[in-house]
N, C-alpha and C positions, 0 to 999 in steps of 0.2 A: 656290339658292333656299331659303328657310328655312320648315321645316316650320311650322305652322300651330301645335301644340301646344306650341314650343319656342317661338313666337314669343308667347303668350299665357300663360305659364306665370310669374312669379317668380323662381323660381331662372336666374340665365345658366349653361346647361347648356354644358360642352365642345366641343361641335359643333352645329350649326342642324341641318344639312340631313336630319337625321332623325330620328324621334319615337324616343324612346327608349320599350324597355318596363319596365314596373314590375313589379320584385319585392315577393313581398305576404308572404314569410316564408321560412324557411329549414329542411334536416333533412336530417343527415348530410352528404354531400359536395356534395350537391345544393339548389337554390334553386327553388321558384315564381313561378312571375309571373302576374298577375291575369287573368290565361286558360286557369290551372289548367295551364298547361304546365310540366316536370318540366325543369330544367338539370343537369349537372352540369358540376358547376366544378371541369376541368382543371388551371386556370392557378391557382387561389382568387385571381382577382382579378387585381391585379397578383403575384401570389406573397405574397399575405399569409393569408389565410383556412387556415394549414396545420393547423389542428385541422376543419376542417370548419366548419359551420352553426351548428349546436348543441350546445349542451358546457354540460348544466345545473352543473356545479360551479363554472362560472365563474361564470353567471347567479347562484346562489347566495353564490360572495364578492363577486358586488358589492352584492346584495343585503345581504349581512349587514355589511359595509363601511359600506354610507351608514346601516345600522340601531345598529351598536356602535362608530362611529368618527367622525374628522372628514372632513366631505366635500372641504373646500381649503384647504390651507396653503400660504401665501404663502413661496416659497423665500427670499425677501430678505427675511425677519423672521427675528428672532431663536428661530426653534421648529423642528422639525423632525415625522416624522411615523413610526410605526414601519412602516406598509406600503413607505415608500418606503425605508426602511434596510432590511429584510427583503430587498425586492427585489435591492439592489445587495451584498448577502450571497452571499444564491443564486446571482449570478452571479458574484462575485468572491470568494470563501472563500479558494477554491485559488490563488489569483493567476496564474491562466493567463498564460504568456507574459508573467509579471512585471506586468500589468496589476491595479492595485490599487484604484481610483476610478471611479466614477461619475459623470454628468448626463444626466439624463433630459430629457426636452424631445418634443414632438408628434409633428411629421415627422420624415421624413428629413434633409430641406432643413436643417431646423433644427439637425440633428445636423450637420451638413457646417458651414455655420458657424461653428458652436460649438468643433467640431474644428481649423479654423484657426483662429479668436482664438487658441485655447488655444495653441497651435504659435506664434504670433507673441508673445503674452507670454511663454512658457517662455525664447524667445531675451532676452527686454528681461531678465527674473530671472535670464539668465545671464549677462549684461550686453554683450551683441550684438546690438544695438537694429536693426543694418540686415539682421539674416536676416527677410525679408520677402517674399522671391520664393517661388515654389511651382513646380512642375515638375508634372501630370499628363499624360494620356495622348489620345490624337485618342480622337473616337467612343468618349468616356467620359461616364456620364451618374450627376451626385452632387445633382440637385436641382434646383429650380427658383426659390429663391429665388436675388437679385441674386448675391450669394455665392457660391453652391452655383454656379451656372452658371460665373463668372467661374474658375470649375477643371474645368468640364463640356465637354468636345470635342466636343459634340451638335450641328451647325451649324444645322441648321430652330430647334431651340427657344432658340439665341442671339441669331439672325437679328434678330427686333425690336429687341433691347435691346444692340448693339454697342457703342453712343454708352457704353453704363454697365460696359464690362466692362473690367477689370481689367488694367492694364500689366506688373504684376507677376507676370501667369502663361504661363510657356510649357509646351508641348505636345510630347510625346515618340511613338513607334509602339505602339500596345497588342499584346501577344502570341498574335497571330490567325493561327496556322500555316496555316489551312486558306486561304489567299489573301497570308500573306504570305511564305509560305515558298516560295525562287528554287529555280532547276531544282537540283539535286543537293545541294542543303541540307539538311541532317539537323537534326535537333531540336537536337543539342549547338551548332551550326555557329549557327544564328539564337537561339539566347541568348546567342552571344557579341555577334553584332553590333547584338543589343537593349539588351546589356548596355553595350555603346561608345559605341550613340548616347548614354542614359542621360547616361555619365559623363561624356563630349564635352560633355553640353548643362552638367552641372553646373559646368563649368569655363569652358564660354564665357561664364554670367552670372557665375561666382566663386560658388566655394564659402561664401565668409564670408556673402555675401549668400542663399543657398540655404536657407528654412524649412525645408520637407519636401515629399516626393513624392508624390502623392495618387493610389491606384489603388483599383478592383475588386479582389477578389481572383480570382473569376470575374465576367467579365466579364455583367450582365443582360441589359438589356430593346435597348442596346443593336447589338451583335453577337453575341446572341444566345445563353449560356449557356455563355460560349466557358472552359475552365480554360485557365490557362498549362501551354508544354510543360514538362518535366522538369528541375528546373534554373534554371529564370528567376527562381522569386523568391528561391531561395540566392544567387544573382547580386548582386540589387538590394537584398538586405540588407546582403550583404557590402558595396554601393558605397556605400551610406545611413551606415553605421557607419566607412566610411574618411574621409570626409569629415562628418560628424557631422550629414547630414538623417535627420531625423525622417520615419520613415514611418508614413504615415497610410492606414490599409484602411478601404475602404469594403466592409461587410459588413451595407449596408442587406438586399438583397435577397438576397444568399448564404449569407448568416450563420442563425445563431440554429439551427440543426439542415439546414438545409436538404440539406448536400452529402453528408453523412452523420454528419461531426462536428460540436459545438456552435460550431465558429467554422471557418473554411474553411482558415484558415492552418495550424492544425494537421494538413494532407496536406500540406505543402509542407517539412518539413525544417528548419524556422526556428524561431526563438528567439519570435518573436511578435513584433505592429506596434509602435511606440513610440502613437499615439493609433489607437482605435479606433472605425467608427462602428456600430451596430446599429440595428433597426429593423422592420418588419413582421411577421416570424413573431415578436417577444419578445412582444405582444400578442395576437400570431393572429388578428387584427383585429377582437377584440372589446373594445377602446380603441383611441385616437389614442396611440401612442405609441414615442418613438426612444428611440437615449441614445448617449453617447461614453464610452468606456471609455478608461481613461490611466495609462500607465505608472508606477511607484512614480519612477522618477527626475525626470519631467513633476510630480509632487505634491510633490516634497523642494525642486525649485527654487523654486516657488510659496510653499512654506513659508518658507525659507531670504530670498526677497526678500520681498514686497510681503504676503504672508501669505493671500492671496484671489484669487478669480477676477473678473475685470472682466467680466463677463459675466452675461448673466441674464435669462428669459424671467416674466410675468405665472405662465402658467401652469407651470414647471416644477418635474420635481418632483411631477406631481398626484397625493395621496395614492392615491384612487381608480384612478386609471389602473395604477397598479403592484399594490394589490390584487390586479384582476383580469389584471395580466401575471404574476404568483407563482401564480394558479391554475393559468394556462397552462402553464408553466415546469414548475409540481410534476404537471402531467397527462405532460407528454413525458417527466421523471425515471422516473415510479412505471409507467409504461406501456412502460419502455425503447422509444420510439419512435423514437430514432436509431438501434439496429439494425433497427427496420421499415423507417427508409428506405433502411439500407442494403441488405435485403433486396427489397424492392420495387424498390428503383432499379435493381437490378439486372435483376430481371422486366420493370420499364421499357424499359430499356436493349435489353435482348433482343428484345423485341414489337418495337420502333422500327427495329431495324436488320435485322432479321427480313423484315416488313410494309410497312415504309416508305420503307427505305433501297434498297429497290431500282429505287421509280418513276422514270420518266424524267426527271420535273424535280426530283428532290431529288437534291442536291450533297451536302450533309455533315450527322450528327447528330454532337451532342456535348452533354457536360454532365454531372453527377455526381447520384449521391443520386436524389431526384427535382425535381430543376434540370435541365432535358432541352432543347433545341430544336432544329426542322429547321431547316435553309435550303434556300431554292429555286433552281435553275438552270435556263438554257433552254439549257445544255448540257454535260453530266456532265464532258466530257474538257476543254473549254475556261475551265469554267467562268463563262463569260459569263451576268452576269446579267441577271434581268428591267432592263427600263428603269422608272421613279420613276411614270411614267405608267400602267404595269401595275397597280399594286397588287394584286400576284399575292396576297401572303402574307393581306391583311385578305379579300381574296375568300374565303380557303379558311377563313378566321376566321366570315364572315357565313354561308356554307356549312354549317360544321360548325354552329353555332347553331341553325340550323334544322332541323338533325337533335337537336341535344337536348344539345348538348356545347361549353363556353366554355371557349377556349384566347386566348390574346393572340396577337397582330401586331404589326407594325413601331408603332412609335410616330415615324413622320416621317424626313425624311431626315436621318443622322447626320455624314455625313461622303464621303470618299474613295473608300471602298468602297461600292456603293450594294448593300444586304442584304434581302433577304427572306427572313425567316423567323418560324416560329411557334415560341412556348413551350407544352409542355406538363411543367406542374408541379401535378400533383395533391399533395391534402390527405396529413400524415402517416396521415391514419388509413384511409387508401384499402385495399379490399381485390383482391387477385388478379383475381375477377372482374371487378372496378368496372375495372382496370386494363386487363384484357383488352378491355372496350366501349370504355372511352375511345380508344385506339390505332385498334379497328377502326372507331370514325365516325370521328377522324380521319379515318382512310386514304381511307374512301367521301366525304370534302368533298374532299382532296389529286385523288383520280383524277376525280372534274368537272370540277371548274374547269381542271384540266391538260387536258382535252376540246379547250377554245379553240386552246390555244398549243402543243401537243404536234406 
């Protein structure tokens, strides 16, 4: 049945079947809504809002942005813009992991995209016109646009659009110990045979034909803020570079400071991605804004053939947007707020397994930095979980809301594994205490709704 106020409104809002409430402004970690009631926001959203509400420095470069600068520059003209090369400075100086270029663009989606073409001309510029296949992982989620899905393992949100998706992508096991790991398998033991399937698959389409491999680095919204074990992505570098696919990290949701470091892959041991994607925290979602980051040998081919990139959005590139992404960016530098979240996450960490890892239906936390989520079970040793019809996890989501605290839920059924769990991924700039409430209403929505099915 569709709500009354969604069914009279303008905007076609996400879901009918209930009135959405309005936020009427924002401050510090937390948000209003037009009943004067106080939020705070756990998750910042989808894991975007990681400076918080309000952050006048930023309101102020965009202000002085649209007052001393050009508001839009058209990326497919011949001009360019200094906010937007400042930006891709700040991130790239150092050439992390050999990555030396930039494109900026809105979404996520769009970055995921962006990130294949690039991958499929790099092959035509090196004159292997039929590396075109793509290899990603089950119950992996890069987007929503046609694209971005067509390397998405997410099955609910494919489901409509089957007819449009892609011949050329197959699907590998993402590295989910806590449910994929067999009786007496150790971490070393299930990266090998993560690693086998991997190469197996690469060989049953043919290497020559193999783009690149498109993953999480920690997996999001998802399976739930799941890290690979120990091991696995030295594995899947080392297979990437035997056989010459380009690996491609999706560091929409993980990236940008979240896990502790400013890109995730540097906890993992490795050289870094050959394309990169970013996104949510590089604006703190105070713009609409993504980007793909790319290897210096991905820009030498490019140069070397056709001398450009086939590719190109209206809006990308928006002077503005990157502006106020460089404020964000110089707030988390000048604020060393990647050791806060090292520190925090760790306080995180602690409270969660403390608090909450001991209730009867929660199965497993996991997750870095402050990228944290539970999962639910209706039974610890079996781990059997809720059935699709529960919707244990968004209960305890609607739950904690009403006490004063917005954490994310399952976003649909994914895949093989059917998952419940919640995200909790507070703002960089959370403090101890803030941390301490968030955990304990958590806990007090977790032990209700477990009231039912306990």
């Amino acid at each position: 049945m569709t709500d009354p106020f969604v069914a009279n409104s303008h905007i076609l809002h996400r879901t009918f079947a209930a009135r959405p409430s309005k936020v009427t402004k924002g401050n510090g970690i937390s948000f209003t809504l037009e009943d004067g009631k106080q939020i705070i926001d756990a998750s910042c959203g989808p894991s975007v809002s990681c400076l918080g509400h309000s952050q006048p420095e930023i309101f102020d470069a965009i202000t002085n942005h649209l007052q001393n600068d050009i508001a839009y520059v058209y990326s497919g003209s011949p001009y360019t813009n200094q906010a937007t090369e400042d930006l891709a400075t700040l991130l790239l100086s150092s050439k992390p992991g050999g990555l030396s270029k930039a494109i900026f663009v809105n979404s996520g989606s769009e970055a995921t995209d962006a990130a294949l073409k690039l991958a499929v001309q790099y092959w035509h510029e090196r004159g292997q016109p039929q590396r075109t296949h793509f290899i990603a992982r089950k119950q992996s989620y890069h987007g929503n646009t046609i694209g971005a899905l067509c390397v998405s393992g997410h099955e609910s949100r494919r489901a409509f659009y089957k007819d449009f998706m892609s011949n050329n992508v197959s699907f590998v096991d993402p590295c989910y110990a806590y449910r994929m790991q067999e009786n007496g398998e150790d971490d070393a033991a299930l990266v090998k045979r993560l690693a086998n399937q991997f190469e197996e698959e690469i060989l049953r389409v043919g290497p020559d034909r193999v783009a690149g491999f498109v993953a999480e680095t920690v997996s999001g919204t998802t399976l739930g803020c799941v890290p690979a074990v120990a091991g696995y992505w030295k594995a899947i570098r080392e297979i990437c570079d035997r056989y010459g696919v380009l690996l491609i990290l999706d560091e929409i949701i993980c990236g940008m400071g979240k896990t502790g470091t400013m890109h995730a892959w540097e906890q993992e041991g490795i050289r870094g991605p050959d394309i990169q994607t970013i996104g949510k925290a590089l604006g703190a979602g105070f713009v609409p804004l993504s980007g793909v980051l790319l290897h210096e040998k991905i820009f030498k081919a490019l140069s070397a053939g056709s001398g450009g990139l086939a590719h190109g959005h209206t809006f990308q590139a928006h002077p503005l947007a990157c502006a106020a992404a460089i404020a964000a960016q110089n707030i988390i530098q000048r604020d060393n707020l990647l050791q806060r979240v090292v520190d925090l996450g760790q306080k995180l960490e602690t409270l969660l397994r403390k608090e909450i890892g001991p209730l009867p239906l929660v199965g497993d936390i996991r997750g870095r930095g402050l990228f944290w989520a539970v999962e639910f079970v209706l039974d610890k040793h079996t781990k059997k979980p809720f059935s699709l019809g529960d919707d244990f996890s968004n209960k305890v989501v609607a739950n904690a809301l009403k006490r004063g605290v917005n954490i994310l839920g399952n976003l649909g059924h994914t895949g093989t594994y059917q998952i419940d769990h919640v995200l909790v991924c507070p703002p960089y700039i959370s403090t101890e205490k803030e941390i301490e409430k968030i955990v304990a209403l958590v806990k007090d929505a977790i032990v209700e709704i477990s009231g039912a099915f306990a």
